[in-house]
C-alpha positions as CSV (number, residue, x, y, z in Angstrom):
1,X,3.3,-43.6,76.5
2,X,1.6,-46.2,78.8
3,X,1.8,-50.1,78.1
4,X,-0.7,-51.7,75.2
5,X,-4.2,-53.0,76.1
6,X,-6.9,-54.4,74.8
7,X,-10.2,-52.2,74.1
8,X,-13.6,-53.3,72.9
9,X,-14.9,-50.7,70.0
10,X,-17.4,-49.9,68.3
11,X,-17.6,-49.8,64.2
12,X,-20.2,-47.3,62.2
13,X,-23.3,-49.5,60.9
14,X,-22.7,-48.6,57.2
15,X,-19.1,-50.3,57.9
16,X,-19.7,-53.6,56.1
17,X,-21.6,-54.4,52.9
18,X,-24.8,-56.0,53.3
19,X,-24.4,-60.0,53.6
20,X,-27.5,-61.4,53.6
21,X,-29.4,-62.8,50.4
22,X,-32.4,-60.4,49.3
23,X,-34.2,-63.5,47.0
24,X,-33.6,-66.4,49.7
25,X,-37.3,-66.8,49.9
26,X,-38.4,-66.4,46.5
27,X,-35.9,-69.3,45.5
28,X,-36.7,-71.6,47.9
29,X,-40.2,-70.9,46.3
30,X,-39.2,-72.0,43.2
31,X,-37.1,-74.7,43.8
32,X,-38.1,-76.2,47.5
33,X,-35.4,-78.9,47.7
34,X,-33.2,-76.4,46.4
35,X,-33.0,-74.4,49.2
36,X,-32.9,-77.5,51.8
37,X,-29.1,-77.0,52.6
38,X,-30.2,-73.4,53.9
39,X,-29.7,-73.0,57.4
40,X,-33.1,-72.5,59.5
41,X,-31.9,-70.0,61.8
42,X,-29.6,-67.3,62.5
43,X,-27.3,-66.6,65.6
44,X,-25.5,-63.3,65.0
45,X,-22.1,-63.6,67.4
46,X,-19.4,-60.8,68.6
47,X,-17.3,-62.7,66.0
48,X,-18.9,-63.1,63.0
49,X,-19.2,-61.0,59.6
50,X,-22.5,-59.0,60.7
51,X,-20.7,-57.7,64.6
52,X,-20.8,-53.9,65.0
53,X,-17.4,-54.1,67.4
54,X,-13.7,-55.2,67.5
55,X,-11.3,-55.6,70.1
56,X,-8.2,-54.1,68.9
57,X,-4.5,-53.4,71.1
58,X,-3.6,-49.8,71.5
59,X,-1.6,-47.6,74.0
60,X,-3.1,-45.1,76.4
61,X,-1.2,-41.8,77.1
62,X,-1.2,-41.6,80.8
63,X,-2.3,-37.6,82.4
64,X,-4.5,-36.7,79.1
65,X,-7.3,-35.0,79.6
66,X,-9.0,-36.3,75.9
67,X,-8.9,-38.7,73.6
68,X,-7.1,-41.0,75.2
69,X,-6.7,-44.4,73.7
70,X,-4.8,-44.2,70.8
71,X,-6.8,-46.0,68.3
72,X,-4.1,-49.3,66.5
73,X,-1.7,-50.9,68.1
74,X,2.1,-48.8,67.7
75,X,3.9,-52.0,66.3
76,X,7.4,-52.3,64.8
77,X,8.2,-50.8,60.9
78,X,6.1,-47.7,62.1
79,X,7.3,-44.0,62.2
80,X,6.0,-41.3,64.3
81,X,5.1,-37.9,62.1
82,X,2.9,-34.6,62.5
83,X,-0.4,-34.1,60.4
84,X,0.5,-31.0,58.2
85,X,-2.4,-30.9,56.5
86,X,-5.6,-33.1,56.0
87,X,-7.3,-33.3,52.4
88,X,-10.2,-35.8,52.2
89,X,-9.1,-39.3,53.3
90,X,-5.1,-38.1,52.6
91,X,-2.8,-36.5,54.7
92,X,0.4,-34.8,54.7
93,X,2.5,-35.9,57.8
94,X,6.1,-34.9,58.2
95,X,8.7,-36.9,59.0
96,X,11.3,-36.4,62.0
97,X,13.8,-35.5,59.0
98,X,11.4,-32.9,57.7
99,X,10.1,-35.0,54.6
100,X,6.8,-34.3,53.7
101,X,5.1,-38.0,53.2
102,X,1.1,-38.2,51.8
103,X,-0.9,-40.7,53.4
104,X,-3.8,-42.6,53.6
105,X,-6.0,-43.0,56.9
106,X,-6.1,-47.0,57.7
107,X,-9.6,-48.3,57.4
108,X,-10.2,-49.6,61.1
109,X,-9.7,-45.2,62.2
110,X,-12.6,-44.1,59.3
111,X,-14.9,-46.9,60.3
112,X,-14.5,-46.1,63.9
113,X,-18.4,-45.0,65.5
114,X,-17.2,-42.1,67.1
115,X,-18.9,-38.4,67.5
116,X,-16.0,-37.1,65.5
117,X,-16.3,-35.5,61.7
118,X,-13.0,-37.1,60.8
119,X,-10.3,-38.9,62.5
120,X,-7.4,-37.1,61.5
121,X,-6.6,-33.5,62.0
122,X,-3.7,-31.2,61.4
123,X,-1.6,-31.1,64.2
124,X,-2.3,-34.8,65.2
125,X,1.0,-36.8,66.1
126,X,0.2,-40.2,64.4
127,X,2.1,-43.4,63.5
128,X,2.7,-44.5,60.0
129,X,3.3,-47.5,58.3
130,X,5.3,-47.0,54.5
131,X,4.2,-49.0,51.7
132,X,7.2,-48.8,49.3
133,X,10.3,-46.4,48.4
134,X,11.0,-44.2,45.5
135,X,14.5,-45.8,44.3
136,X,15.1,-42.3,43.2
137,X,14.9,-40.2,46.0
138,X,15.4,-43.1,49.1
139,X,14.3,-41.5,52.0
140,X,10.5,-40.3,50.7
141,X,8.3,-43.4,50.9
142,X,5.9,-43.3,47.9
143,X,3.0,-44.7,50.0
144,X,1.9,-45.3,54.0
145,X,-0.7,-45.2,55.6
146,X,-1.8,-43.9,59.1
147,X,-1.9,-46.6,61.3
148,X,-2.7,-44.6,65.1
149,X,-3.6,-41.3,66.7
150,X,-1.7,-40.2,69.7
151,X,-3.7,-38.8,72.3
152,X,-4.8,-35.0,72.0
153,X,-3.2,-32.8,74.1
154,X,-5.2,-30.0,73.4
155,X,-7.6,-29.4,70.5
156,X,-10.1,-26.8,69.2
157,X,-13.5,-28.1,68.4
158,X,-16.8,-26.8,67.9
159,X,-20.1,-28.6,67.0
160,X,-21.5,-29.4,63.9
161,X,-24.5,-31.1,63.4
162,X,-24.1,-33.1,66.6
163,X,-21.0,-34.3,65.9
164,X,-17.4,-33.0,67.0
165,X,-15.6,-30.7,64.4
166,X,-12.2,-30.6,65.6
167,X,-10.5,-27.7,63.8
168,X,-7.0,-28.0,64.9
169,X,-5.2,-30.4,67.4
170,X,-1.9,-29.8,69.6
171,X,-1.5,-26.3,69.7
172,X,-0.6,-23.9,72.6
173,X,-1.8,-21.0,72.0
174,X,-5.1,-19.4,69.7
175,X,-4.6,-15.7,68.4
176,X,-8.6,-15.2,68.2
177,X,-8.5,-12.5,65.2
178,X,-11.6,-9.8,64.2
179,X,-12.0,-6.9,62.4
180,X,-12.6,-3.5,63.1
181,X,-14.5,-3.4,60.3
182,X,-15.4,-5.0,56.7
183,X,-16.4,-7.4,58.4
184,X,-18.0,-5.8,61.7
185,X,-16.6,-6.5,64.7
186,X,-18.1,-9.4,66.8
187,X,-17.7,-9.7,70.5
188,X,-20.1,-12.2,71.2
189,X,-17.8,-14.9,68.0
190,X,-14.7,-13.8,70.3
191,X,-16.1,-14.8,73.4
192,X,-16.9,-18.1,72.1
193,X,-14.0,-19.1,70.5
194,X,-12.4,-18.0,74.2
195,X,-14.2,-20.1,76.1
196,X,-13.5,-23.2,73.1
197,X,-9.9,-22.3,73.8
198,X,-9.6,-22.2,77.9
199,X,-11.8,-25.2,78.2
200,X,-9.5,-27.7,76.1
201,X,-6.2,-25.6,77.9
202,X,-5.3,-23.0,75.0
203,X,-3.8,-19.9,75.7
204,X,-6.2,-17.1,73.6
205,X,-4.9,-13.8,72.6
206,X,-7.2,-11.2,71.0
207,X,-5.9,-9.4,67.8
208,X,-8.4,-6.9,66.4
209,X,-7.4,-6.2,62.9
210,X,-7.9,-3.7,60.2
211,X,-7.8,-0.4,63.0
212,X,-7.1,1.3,60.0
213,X,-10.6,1.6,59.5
214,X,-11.9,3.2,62.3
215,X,-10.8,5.3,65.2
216,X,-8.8,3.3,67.1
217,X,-9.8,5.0,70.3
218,X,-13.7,4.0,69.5
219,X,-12.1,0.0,70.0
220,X,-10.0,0.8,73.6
221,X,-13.3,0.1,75.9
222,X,-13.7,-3.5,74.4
223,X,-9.6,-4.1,74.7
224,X,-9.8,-2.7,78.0
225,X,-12.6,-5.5,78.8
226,X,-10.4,-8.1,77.9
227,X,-6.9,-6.8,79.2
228,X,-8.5,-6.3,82.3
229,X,-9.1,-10.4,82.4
230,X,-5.3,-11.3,81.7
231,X,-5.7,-11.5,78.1
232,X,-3.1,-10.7,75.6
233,X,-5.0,-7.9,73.2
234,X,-3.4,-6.6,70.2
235,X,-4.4,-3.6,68.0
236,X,-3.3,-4.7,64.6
237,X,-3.1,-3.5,61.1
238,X,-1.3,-5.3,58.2
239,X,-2.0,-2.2,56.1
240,X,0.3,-0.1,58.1
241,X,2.0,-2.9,60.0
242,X,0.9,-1.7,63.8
243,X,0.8,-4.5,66.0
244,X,2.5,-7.0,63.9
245,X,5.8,-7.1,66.2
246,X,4.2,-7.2,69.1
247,X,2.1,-10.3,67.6
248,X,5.8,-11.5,66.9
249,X,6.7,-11.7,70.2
250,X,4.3,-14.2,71.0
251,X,5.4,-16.9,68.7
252,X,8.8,-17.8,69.4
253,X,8.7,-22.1,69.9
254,X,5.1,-22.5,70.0
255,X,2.6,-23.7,67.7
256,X,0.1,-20.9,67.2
257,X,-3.4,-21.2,65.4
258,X,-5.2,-18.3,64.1
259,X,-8.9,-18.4,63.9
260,X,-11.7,-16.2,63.4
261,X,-14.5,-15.5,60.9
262,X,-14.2,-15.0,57.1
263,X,-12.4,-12.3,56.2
264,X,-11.0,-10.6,59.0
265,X,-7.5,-10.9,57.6
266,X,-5.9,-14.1,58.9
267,X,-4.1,-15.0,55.9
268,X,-3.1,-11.4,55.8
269,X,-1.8,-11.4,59.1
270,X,0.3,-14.7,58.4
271,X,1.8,-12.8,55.2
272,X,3.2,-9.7,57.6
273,X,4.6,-12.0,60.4
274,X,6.3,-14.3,57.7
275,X,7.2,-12.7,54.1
276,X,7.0,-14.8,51.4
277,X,4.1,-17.3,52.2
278,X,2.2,-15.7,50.1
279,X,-1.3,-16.7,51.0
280,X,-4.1,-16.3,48.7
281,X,-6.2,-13.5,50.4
282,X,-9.6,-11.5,49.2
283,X,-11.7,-8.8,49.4
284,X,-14.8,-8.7,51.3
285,X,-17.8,-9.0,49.4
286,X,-19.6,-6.0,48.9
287,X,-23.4,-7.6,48.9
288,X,-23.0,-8.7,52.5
289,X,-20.0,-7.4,54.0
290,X,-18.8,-10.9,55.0
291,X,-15.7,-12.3,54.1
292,X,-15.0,-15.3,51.3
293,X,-13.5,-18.4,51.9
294,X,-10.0,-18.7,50.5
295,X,-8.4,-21.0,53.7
296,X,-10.5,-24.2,53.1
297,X,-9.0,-26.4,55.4
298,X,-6.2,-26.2,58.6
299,X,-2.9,-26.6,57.5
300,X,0.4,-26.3,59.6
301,X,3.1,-24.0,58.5
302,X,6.6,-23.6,59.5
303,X,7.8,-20.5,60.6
304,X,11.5,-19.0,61.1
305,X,10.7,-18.6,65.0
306,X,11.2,-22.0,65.5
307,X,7.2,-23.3,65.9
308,X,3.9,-23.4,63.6
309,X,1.2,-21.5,62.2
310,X,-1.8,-23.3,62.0
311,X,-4.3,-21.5,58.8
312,X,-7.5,-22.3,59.6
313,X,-10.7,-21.7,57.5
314,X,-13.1,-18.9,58.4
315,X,-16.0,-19.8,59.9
316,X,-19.3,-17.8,59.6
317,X,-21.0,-19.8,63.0
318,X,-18.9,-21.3,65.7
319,X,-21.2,-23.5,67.9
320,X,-19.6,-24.8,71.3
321,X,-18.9,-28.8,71.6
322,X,-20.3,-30.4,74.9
323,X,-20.6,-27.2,77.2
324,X,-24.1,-27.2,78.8
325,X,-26.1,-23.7,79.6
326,X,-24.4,-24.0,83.3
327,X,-21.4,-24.0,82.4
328,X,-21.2,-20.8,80.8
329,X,-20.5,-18.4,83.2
330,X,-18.0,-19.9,85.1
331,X,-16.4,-20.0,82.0
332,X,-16.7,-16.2,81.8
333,X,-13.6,-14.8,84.0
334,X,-15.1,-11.2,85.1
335,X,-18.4,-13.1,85.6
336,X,-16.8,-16.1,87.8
337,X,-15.6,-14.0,91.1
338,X,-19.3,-12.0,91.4
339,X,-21.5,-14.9,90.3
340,X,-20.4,-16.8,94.7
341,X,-22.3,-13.9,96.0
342,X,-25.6,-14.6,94.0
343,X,-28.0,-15.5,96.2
344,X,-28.9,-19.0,94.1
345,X,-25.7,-21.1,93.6
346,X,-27.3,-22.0,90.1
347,X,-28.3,-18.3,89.5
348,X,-28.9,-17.8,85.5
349,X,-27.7,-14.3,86.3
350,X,-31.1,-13.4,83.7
351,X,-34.2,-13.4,85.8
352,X,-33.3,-14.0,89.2
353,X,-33.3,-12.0,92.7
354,X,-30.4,-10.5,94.4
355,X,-28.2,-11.6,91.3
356,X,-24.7,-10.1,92.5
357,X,-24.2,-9.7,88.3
358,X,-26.8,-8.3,87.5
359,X,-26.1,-5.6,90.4
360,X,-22.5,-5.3,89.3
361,X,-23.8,-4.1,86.1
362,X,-26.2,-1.9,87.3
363,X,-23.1,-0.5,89.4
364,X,-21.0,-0.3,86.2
365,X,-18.9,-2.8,87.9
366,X,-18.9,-5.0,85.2
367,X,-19.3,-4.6,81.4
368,X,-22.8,-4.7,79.9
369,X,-21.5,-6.5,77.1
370,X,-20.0,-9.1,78.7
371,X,-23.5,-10.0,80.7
372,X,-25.5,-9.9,77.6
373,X,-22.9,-12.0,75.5
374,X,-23.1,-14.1,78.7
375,X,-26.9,-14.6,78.7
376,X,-27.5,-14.9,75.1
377,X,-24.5,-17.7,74.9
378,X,-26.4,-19.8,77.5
379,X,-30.2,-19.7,76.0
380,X,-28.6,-20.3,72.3
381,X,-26.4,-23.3,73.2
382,X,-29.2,-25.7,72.3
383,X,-29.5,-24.9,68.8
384,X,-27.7,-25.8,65.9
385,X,-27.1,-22.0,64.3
386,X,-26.2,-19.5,66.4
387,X,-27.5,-15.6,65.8
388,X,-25.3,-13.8,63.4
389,X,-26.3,-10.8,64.0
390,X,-24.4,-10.4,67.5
């Protein structure tokens, strides 16, 4: 943690009630003398009730890569926890001895003018500040309230209405999970959370689920795709428990989220690697074949491998944060190695001539999937909804 300073923010506009007097005019009206103690003029200061900013103390976390002032000063009578799980403006955050404390989110954090949805995540490591004590049970405080944020490590956003969603913070690795069927199987949702994942430094791994369904030979082209890029890919079925060991292997000491759209079997998947969570799960619906929301918001879990599950909700659209139509293929790893032999270093790979992509398809060189998914990513980053139908 590197040493305090001082940072100039910026507050949201709605912060503070409104101050000035609606009816100063019509009682000066009525009463002229009245209204002679008035002042004439108005000088609105950085220091006065009406300023939009604040200079506050906080640390910096020296080598992050995001978020990385720490908004509050860390001051004495604080303890350090882990966000469990975030409910409105309270959070469970667990102690260093395991103690599972609900807190509030100090005022200064939610009046903050930031692009994020909401301040606190699960899997933030904050600093809290205790109220009061239970005398029955000592060491549970009966109220805090989150004082700071540490800096982000990693975290797993998307966008939402312009603004930052952050779906889960501080993990290390991302089992991206889709189904065979019941839901149908979306490449193009996969390849987007993927590229979510590598650019904030999480490792993906690709679990298809529900292989029960189908053939699973009709799914070993598209694992083949993505084994071939150094990707983990794992054939799954909780129904006849394939692939759940080998998604087993991969959790030992690390904190693990699992993500993917509604109803592909998360909370399914979570029951097999750990009996007796017991997660509610449900059927997909029959009217439209996509999943219903039982997971409504990230929430860490414990597991007997020594690291975390992070539940997240399903998700139905999953919109990239702050990665421009440029950016895209380099972010695609088959695409990245063909796209220096393009003939225009800011080739589209769509239109162009002498596109080494495009040829590499043509070849069979590369998968046709892969180009189209990359294509369609880059002319649909500018809107807010992205096609469902892919």
């Amino acid at each position: 943690m590197g040493k305090p300073g001082t940072h100039r923010i910026n507050l949201r506009k709605n912060r503070s009630v409104r101050r000035r007097r609606g009816d100063i005019t019509r009682a000066v009206d009525n009463d002229p003398e009245g209204g002679a103690h008035l002042a004439s003029s108005e000088r609105i200061s950085g220091k006065g009730e009406l300023t939009r900013k604040r200079t506050i103390t906080a640390h910096t976390l020296q080598g992050s890569g995001a978020d990385e002032t720490a908004a509050g000063p860390i001051t004495a009578g604080t303890w350090r926890g882990r966000v469990l799980e975030v409910h409105g403006l309270q959070s469970y955050v667990q102690a260093s001895d395991g103690s599972l404390v609900r807190c509030t989110t100090r005022r200064l954090l939610r009046t903050l003018s930031t692009d994020q949805r909401h301040p606190v995540v699960a899997g933030d490591w904050v600093n809290v500040r205790s109220g009061g004590r239970d005398a029955a049970e000592q060491a549970a405080p009966t109220d805090a309230a989150i004082q700071s944020i540490e800096p982000r490590h990693t975290s797993l956003c998307r966008s939402s209405r312009h603004r930052r969603h952050t779906i889960v913070a501080n993990v290390d690795q991302a089992i991206i999970v889709g189904s065979a069927a019941q839901p149908h199987l979306k490449p193009g949702l996969i390849d987007r959370f993927i590229m979510a994942a590598e650019s904030s430094g999480i490792r993906p791994i690709i679990c298809i689920n529900k292989v029960d369904l189908v053939d699973p030979a009709s799914l070993v082209p598209l694992a083949g795709v993505y084994a071939r890029m150094g990707y983990p890919v794992v054939l799954c079925s909780v129904q006849t428990g394939m692939g759940i060991e080998r998604l087993r292997g991969e959790l030992s000491g690390r904190v693990t989220a699992i993500v993917g759209q509604s109803g592909v079997g998360k909370s399914s998947i979570l029951n097999g690697l750990e009996p007796g969570l017991a997660l509610t799960v449900a059927t997909v619906s029959r009217d439209n074949d996509k999943g219903r929301h039982t997971t409504t918001t990230a929430r860490l879990i414990p597991h007997s491998l020594g690291g975390f599950f992070v539940d997240t909700p399903g998700v139905r659209q999953f919109q990239l944060w702050q990665i421009v139509a440029a950016e895209v293929p380099a972010s695609f790893r088959d695409l990245r190695p063909i796209a220096n032999h393009c003939r225009f270093p800011d080739c589209t790979h769509s239109h162009e001539a002498d596109c080494a992509v495009k040829h590499a398809v043509a070849d069979g060189l590369l998968d046709t999937r892969r180009w189209e998914s990359c294509c369609h990513l880059a002319a649909n980053l500018d809107t807010d909804r992205e096609d469902d139908s892919e």
